[in-house]
C-alpha positions, 0 to 999 in steps of 0.5 A, spaced: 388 583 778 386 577 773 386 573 780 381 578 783 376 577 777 377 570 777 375 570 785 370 574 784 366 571 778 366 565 782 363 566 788 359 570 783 358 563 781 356 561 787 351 566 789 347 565 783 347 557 784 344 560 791 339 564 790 336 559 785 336 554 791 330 553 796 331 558 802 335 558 808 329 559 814 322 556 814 319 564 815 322 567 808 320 561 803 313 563 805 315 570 805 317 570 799 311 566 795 308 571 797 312 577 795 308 575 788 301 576 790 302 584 792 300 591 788 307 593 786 311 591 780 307 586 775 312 581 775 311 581 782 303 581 783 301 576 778 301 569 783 307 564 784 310 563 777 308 556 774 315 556 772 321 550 772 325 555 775 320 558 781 318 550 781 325 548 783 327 554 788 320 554 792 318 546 791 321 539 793 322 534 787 316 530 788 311 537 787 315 541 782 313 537 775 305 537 779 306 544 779 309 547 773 305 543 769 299 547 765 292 546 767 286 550 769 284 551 776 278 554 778 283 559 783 289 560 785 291 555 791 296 560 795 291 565 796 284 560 796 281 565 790 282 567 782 284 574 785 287 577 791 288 583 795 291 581 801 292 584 808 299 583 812 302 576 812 302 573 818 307 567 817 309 563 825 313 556 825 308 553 828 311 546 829 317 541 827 315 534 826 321 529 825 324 532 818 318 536 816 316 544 820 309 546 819 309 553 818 302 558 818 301 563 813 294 567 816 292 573 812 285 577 809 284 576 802 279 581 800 277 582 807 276 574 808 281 571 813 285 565 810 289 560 813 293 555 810 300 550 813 306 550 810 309 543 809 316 544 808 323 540 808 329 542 809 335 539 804 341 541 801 337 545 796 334 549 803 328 550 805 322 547 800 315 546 800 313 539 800 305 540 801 301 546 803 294 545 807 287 549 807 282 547 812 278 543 806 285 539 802 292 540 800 295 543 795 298 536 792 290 534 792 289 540 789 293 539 783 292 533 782 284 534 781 285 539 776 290 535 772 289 535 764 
């Protein structure tokens, strides 16, 4: 019996190391970055955390500092406005490029219709973003511009 808990708290283990590693497709990392812009749940529908451990599950390393360091924006980049009421998410790979897929999120927020490419690396973390593009900048641009 001690053996089959033994077990079980490893693969338990395993399964948390897991969750906090980047994504197993290119469709539920953005699926899931915005899962944090709905309606339900306050933890849920406050934008994407700037946390270290959100940083480290949804960013490449050289975009998780950049992200996860304070400072004030004039609107949340993920949804190209301070707030949001967004329409379904229609997410498509819409190419693969060498070691980089770019995936498009479209969607309405408050009725006006947004578009934005996913940039994202597949490592042994999973799925991460590496840069995100709107029709006028980046999202590396965008941090960097307003940077304390």
């Amino acid at each position: 019996m001690r053996e089959l808990a033994g077990i079980v708290a490893l693969f338990a283990g395993f399964w948390l190391a897991a969750a906090e590693a980047g994504f197993r497709t290119p469709e539920s990392l953005v699926r899931n970055a915005y899962a944090y812009y709905g309606e339900g749940a306050p933890e849920l529908s406050k934008g994407l955390p700037r946390d270290a451990a959100t940083a480290r599950q949804f960013f490449d390393p050289g975009l998780r500092k950049v992200w996860s360091t304070p400072r004030t924006e004039p609107y949340d980049f993920l949804v190209q406005s301070p707030s949001w009421k967004l329409g379904p998410v229609a997410i498509a790979v819409v190419r693969k490029q060498y070691d980089k897929t770019y995936v498009a999120a479209n969607f309405d927020n408050h009725g006006r219709r947004v578009t934005l490419n996913f940039i994202l690396v597949n490592g042994p973390e999973g799925w991460l973003i590496t840069d995100i593009e709107s029709p006028h900048d980046s999202l590396r641009m965008f941090l960097e511009q307003f940077r304390n």
